[in-house]
C-alpha positions as CSV (number, residue, x, y, z in Angstrom):
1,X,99.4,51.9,-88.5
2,X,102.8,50.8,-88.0
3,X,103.6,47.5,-86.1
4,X,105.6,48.2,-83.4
5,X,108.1,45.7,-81.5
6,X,106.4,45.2,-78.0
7,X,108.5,42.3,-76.6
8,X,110.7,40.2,-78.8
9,X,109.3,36.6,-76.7
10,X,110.1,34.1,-79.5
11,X,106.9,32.2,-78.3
12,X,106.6,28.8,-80.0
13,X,102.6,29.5,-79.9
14,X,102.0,33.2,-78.4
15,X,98.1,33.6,-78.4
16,X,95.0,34.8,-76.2
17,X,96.1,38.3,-75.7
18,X,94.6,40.6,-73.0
19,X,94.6,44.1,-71.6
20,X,93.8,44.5,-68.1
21,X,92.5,48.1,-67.7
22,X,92.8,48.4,-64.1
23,X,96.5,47.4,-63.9
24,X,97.3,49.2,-67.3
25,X,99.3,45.8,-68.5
26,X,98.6,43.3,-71.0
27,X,98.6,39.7,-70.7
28,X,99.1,36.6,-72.9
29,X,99.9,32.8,-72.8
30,X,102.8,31.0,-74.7
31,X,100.4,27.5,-74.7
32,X,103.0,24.7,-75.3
33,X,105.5,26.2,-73.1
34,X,102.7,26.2,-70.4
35,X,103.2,29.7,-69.5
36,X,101.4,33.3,-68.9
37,X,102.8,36.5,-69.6
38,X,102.7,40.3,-68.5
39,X,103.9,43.4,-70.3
40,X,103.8,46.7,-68.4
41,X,104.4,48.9,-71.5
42,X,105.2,52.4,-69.2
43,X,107.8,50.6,-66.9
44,X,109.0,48.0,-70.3
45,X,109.1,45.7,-67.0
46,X,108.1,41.7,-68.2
47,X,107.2,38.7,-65.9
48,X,106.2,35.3,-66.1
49,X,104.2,32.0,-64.2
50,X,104.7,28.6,-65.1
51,X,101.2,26.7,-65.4
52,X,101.2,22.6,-64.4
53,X,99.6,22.5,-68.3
54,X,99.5,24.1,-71.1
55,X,97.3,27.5,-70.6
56,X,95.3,27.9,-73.6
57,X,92.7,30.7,-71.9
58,X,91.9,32.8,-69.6
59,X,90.0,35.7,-68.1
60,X,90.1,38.4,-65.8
61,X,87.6,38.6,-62.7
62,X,86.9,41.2,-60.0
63,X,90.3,40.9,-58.3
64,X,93.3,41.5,-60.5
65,X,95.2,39.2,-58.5
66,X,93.4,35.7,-59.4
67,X,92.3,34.8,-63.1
68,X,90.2,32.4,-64.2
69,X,92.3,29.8,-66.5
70,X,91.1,27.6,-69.4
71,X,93.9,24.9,-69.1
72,X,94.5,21.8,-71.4
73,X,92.0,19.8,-69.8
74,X,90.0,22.0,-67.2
75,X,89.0,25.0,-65.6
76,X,90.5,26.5,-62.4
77,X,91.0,29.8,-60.5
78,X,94.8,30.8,-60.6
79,X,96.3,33.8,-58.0
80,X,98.8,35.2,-59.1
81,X,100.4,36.3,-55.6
82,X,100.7,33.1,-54.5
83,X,100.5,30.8,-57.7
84,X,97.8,29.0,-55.6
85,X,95.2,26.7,-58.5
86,X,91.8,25.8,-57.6
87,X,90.4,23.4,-60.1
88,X,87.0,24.3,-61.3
89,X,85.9,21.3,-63.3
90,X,87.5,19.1,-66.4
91,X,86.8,19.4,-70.2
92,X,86.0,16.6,-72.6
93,X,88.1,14.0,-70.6
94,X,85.7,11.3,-72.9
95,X,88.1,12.7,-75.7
96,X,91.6,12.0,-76.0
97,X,92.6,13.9,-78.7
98,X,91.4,17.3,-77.8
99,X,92.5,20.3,-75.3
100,X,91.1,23.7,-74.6
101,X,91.7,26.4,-77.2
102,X,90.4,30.1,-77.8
103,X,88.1,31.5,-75.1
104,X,86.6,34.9,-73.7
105,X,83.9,36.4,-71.8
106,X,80.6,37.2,-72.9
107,X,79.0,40.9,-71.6
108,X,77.4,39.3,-69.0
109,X,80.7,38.0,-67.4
110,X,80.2,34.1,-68.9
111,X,83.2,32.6,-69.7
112,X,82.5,31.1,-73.3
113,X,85.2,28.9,-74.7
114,X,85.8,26.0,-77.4
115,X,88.0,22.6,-77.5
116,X,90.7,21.9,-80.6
117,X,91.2,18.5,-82.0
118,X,95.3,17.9,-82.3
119,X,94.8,14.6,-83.6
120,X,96.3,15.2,-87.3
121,X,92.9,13.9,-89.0
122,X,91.6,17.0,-87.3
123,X,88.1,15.5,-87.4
124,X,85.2,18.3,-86.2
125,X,84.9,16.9,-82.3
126,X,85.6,19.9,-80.8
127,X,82.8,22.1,-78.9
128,X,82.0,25.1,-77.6
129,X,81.4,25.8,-74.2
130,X,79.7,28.3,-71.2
131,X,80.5,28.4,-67.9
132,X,78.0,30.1,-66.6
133,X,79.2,32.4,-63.0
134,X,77.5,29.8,-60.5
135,X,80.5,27.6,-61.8
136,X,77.8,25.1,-64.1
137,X,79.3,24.2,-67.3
138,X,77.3,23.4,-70.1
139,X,77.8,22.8,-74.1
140,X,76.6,25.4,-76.3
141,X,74.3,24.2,-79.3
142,X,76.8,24.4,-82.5
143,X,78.2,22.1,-84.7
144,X,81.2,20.7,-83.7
145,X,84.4,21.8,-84.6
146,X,88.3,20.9,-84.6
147,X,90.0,24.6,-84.2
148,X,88.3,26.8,-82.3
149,X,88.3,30.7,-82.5
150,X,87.7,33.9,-83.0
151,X,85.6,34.0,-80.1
152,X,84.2,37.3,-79.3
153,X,81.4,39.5,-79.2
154,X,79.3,42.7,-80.3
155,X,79.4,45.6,-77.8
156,X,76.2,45.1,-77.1
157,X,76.4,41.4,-76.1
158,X,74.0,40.0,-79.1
159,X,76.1,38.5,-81.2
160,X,78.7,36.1,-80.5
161,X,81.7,35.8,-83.3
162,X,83.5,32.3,-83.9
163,X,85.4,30.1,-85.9
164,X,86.7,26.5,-86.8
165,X,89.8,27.5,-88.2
166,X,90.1,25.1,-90.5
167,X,86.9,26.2,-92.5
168,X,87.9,29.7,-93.5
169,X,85.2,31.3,-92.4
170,X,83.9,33.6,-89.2
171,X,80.9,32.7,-87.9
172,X,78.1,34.8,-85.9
173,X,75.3,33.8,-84.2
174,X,72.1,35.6,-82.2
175,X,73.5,35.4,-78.4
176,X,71.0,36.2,-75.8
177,X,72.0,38.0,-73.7
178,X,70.1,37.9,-70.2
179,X,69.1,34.0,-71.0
180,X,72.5,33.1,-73.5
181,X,70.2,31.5,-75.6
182,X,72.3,30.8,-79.4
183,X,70.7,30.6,-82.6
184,X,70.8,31.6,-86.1
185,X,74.5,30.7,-86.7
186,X,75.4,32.2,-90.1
187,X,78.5,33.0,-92.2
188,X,80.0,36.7,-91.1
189,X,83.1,36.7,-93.6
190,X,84.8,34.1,-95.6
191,X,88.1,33.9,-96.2
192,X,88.2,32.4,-99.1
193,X,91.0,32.9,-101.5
194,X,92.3,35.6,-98.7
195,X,95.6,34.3,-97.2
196,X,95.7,33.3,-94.0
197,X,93.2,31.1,-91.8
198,X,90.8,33.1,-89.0
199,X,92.6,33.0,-85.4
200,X,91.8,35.1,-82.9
201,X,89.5,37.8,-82.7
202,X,88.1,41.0,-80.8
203,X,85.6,43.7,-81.4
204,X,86.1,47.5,-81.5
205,X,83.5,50.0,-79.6
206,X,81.9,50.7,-82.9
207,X,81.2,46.9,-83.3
208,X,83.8,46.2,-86.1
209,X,85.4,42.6,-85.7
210,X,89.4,42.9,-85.8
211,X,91.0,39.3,-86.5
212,X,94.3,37.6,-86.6
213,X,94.7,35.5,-89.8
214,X,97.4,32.8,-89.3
215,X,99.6,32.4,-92.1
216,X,98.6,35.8,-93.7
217,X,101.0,38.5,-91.9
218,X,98.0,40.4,-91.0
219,X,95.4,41.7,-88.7
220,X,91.8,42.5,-90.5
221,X,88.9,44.8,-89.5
222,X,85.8,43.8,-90.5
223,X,82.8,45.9,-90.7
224,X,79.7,44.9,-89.2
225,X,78.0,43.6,-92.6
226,X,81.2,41.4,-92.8
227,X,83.2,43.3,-95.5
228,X,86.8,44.3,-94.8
229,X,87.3,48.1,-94.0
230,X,91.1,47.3,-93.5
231,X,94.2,45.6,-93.0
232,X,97.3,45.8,-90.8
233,X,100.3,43.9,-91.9
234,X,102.3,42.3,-89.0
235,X,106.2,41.7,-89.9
236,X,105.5,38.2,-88.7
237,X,104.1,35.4,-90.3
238,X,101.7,33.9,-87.6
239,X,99.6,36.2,-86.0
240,X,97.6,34.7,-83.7
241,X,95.2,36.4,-81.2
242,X,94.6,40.9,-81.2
243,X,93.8,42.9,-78.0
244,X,93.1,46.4,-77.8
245,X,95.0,48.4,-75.0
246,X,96.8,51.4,-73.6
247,X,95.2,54.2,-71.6
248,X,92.7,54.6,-74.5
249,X,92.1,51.6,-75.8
250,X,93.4,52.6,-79.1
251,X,96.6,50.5,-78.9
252,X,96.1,47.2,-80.5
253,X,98.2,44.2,-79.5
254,X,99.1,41.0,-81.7
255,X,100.8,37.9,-80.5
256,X,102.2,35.5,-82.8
257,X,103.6,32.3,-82.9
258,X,106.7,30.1,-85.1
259,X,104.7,26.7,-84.3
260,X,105.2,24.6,-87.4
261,X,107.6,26.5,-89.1
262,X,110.3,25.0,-90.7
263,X,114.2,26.1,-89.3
264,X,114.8,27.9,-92.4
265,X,111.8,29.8,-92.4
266,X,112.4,30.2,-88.6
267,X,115.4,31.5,-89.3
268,X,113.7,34.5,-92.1
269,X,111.2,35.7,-89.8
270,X,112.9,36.6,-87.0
271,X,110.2,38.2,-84.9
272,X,108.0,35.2,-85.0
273,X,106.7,34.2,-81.6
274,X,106.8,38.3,-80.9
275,X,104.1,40.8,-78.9
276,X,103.0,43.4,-81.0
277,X,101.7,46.3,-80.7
278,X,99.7,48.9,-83.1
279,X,98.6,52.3,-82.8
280,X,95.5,53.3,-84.0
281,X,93.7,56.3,-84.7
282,X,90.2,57.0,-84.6
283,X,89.6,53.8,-83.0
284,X,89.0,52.4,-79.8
285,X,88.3,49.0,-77.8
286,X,86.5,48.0,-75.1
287,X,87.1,47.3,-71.7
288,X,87.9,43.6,-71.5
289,X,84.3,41.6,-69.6
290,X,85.6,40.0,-66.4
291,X,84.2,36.4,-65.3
292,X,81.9,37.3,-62.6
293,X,82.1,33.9,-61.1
């Protein structure tokens, strides 16, 4: 379980990995440099868009040509042909201090996402939010937050995973899933006295939570009862956001980020801001859920 070198991006803040299944290529966003990337790991070939914002999110819908895009401040369609954006709606524009952060599809093609808070107080403001596929948006009922992540959820589309990063803990909670209903919110794992903070998160076809802890040079599977059944070191200090890919799904990919670091220690981990990639055995992913918007 090797880290491998998948593209050496220097990314001030790679995140919100993706593998697209029917294109056999995995996505991510470098957010403050307001751009979204491709790897297609058979041809090594690599390309790139420029957003009008920082791209925080984003998910795949029915045509692999046009994404929906969680941007700084709103929602909108992108194609990726033409580079053509059609704005959806706005996010927390009453707020000043926050942009959009971590965000995936529930199993029922909902695209659930949550706000961060860069004011440096970092008070809780931050929310979670559904937009549901008739293109309503509406807050989900859970205290608010200043980082959000680790959004993700079980293979059968009952749980939903999160987090406020700052907290140290990954949170579930009962997701309905024909009516989306949430409730029950509970503590899933605490980090405490583990290094690193939660960051991004997916889940594994046997419904084990696999999580990027930021600051930790690792990647941790949890077990469903919330107890760690393993860890993956990352040769990078700031992993960010996992994916699983390849023609299996048994790949998994890592972005990571040199945000915050200081020159020096820039300068000693030379692979931050890198796509990684791990193979795994005796473990696969899911497809990723497409908004079906």
């Amino acid at each position: 379980m090797n880290a491998q070198l998948a593209v050496d991006g220097r990314h001030e803040l790679g995140e919100g990995v993706l593998w697209c299944e029917r294109t056999q290529t995995v996505y991510w966003t470098d957010i403050h440099a307001s751009r979204l990337w491709n790897h297609n790991p058979q041809t090594g070939a690599t390309r790139s868009w420029g957003m009008p914002e920082r791209l925080c999110c984003y998910a795949f819908t029915a045509d692999v040509e046009r994404l929906l895009i969680g941007l700084e401040s709103r929602l909108a369609f992108f194609n990726l042909s033409t580079g053509a954006i059609t704005p959806i709606c706005d996010v927390e524009q009453d707020l000043s201090s926050t942009r959009l952060n971590d965000g995936r599809c529930d199993r029922q093609g909902r695209f659930v996402f949550g706000t961060l808070n860069e004011d440096p107080a970092r008070a809780p403001v931050g929310s979670f939010y559904r937009l549901n596929t008739d293109l309503t948006l509406e807050r989900l009922p859970l205290p608010g937050i200043a980082i959000s992540n680790s959004i993700c959820f079980s293979p059968d589309g009952s749980l939903m995973y999160h987090c406020d990063t700052l907290t140290g803990r990954i949170m579930c909670c009962d997701y309905d899933a024909s009516t989306g209903a949430v409730s029950g919110q509970r503590v899933f794992a605490d980090l405490s006295g583990q290094p690193g903070s939660p960051d991004g998160s997916t889940v594994d076809a046997d419904g084990h939570v696999w999580n990027a802890q930021w600051g930790g040079a690792r990647v941790v599977r949890f077990a469903p009862d919330g107890s760690i059944e393993r860890i993956v070191d990352i040769p990078s200090e700031q992993p960010s956001c996992v994916a699983f890919g390849g023609a299996d799904l048994s790949t998994l990919y890592v972005t990571t980020a040199h945000e915050g670091m200081s020159p020096q220690k820039r300068e000693a981990d030379a692979l931050a801001g890198a796509l990684f990639a791990v193979p795994l055995n005796g473990v696969r992913g899911l497809p990723e859920a497409r908004f079906g918007g």
